[in-house]
PyMOL CGO cylinders between C-alpha atoms (Angstrom):
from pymol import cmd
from pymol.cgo import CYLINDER

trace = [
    CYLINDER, -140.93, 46.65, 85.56, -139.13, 43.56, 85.43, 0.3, 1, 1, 1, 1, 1, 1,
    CYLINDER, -139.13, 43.56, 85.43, -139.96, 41.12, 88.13, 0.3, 1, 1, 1, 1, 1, 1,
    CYLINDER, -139.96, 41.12, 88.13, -136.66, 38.67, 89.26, 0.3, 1, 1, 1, 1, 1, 1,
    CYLINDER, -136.66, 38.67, 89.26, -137.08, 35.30, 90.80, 0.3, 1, 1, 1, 1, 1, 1,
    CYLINDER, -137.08, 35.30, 90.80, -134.93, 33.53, 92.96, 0.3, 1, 1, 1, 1, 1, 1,
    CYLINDER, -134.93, 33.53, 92.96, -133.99, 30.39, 91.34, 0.3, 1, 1, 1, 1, 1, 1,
    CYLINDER, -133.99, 30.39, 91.34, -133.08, 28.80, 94.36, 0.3, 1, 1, 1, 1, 1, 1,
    CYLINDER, -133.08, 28.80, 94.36, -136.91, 28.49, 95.31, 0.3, 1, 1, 1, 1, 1, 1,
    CYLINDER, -136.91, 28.49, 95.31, -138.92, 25.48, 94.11, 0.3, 1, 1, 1, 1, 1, 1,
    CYLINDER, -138.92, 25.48, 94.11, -141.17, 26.50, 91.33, 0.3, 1, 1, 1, 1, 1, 1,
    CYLINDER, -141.17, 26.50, 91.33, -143.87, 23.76, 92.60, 0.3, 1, 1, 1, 1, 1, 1,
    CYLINDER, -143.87, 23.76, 92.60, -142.51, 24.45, 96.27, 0.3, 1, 1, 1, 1, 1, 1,
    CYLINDER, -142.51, 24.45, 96.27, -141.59, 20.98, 96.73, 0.3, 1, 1, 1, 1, 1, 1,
    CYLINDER, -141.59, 20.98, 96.73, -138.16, 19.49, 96.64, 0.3, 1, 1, 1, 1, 1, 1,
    CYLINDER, -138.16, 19.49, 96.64, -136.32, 17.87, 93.57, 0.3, 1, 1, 1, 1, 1, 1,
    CYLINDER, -136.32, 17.87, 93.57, -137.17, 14.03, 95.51, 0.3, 1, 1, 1, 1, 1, 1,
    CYLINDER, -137.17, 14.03, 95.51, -140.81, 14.76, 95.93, 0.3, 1, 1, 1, 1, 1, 1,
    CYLINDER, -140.81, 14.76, 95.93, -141.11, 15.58, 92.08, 0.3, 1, 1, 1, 1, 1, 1,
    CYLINDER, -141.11, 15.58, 92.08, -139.86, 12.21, 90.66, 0.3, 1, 1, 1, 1, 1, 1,
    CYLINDER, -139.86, 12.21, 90.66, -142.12, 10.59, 88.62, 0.3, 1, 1, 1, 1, 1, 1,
    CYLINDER, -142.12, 10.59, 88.62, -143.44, 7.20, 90.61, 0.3, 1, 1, 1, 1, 1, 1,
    CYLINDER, -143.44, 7.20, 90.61, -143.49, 4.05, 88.65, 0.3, 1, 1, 1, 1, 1, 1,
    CYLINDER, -143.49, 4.05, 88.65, -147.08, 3.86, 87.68, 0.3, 1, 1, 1, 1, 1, 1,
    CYLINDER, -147.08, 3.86, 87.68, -147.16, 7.64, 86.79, 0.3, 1, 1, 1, 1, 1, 1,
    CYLINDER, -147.16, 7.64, 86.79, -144.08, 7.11, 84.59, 0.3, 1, 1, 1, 1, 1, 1,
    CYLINDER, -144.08, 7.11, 84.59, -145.77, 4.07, 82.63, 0.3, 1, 1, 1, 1, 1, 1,
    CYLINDER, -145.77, 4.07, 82.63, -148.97, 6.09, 82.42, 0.3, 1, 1, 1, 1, 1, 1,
    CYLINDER, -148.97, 6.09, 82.42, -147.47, 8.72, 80.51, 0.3, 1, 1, 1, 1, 1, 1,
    CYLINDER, -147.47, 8.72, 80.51, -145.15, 6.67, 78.57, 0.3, 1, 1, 1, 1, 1, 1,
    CYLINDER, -145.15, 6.67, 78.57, -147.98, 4.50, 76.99, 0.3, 1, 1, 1, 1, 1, 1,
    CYLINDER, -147.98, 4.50, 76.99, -149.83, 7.60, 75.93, 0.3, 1, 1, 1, 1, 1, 1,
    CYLINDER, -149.83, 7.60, 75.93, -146.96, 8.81, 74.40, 0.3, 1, 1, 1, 1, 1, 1,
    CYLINDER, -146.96, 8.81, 74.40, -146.52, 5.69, 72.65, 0.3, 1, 1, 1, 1, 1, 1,
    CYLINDER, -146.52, 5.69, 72.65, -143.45, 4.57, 73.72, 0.3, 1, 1, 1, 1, 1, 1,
    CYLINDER, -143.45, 4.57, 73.72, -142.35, 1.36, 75.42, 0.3, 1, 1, 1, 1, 1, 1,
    CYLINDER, -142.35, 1.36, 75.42, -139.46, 0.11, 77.66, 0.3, 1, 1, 1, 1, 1, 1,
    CYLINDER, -139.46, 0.11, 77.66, -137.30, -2.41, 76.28, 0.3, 1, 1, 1, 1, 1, 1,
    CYLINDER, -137.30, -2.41, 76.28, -136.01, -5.56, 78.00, 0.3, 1, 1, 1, 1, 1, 1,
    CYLINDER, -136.01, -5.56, 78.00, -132.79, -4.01, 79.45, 0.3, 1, 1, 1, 1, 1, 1,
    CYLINDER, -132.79, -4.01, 79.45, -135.03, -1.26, 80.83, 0.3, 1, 1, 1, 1, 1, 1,
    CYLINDER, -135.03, -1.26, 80.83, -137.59, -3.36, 82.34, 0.3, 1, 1, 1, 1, 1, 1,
    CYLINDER, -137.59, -3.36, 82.34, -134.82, -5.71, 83.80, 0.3, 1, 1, 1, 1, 1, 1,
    CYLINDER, -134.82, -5.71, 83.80, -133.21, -2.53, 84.90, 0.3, 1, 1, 1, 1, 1, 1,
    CYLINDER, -133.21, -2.53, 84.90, -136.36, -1.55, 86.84, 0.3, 1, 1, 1, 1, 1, 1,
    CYLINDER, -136.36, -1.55, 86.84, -136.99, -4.40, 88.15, 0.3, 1, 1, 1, 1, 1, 1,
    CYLINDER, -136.99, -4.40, 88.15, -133.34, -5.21, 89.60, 0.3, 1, 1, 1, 1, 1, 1,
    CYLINDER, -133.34, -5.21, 89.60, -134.11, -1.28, 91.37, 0.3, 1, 1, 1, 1, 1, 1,
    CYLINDER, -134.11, -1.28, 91.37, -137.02, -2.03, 93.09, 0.3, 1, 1, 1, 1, 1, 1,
    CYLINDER, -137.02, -2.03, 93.09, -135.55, -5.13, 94.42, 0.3, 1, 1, 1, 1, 1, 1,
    CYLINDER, -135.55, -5.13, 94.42, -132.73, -3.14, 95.75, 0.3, 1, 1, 1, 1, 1, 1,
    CYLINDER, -132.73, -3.14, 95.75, -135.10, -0.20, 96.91, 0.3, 1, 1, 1, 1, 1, 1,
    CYLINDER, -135.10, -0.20, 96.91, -132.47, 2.37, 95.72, 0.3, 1, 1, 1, 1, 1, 1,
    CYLINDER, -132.47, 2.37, 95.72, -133.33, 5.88, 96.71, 0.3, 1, 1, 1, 1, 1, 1,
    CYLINDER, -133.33, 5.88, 96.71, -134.81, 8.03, 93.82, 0.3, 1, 1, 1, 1, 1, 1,
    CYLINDER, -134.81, 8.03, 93.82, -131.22, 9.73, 93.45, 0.3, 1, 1, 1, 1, 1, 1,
    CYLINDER, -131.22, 9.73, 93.45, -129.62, 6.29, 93.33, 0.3, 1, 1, 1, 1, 1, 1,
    CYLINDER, -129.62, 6.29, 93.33, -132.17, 5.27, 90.64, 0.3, 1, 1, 1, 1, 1, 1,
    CYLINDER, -132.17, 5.27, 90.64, -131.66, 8.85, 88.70, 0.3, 1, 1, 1, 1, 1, 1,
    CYLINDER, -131.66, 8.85, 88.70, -127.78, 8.28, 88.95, 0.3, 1, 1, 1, 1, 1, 1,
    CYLINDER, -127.78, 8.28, 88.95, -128.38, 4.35, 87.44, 0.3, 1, 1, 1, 1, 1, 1,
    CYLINDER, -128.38, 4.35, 87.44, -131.03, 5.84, 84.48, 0.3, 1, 1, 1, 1, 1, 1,
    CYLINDER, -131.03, 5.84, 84.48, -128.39, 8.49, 83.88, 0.3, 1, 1, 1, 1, 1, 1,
    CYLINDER, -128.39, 8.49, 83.88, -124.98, 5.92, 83.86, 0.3, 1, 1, 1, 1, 1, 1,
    CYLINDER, -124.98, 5.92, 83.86, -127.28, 3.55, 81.48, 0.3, 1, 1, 1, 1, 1, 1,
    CYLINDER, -127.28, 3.55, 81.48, -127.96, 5.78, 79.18, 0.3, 1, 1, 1, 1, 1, 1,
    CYLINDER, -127.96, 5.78, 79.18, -124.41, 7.35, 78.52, 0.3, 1, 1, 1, 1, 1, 1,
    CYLINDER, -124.41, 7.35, 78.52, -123.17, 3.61, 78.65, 0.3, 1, 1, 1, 1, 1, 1,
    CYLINDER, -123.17, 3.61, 78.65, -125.54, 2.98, 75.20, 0.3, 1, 1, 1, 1, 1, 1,
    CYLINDER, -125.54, 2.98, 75.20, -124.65, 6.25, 73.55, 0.3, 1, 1, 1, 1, 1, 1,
]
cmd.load_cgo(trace, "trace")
């Protein structure tokens, strides 16, 4: 018996915006991993929470960063 799931419903039942990562979660699990932000990151950061972008405005400015350094 194979059992099909709708992919349209929410594994965790909540919606993409309530399953970003908050700030101190993000560090929390970044320092265990070992890693650290760099300057440009932190600045980056920063400059968003003085702007108070939305989480999909801060995704989209991650996202544009990254491709820019590639």
């Amino acid at each position: 018996m194979t059992i099909r799931r709708d992919k349209s419903k929410l594994v965790s039942g909540l919606s993409v915006e309530n399953r970003i990562l908050g700030n101190e979660t993000f560090a929390a699990i970044t320092a265990v991993e070992g890693m650290a932000l760099g300057s440009a990151s932190r600045a980056r950061l920063a400059s968003m929470r003085e702007r108070r972008l939305t989480h999909g405005e801060q995704r989209a400015e991650i996202i544009r960063a990254y491709l820019e350094s590639k």
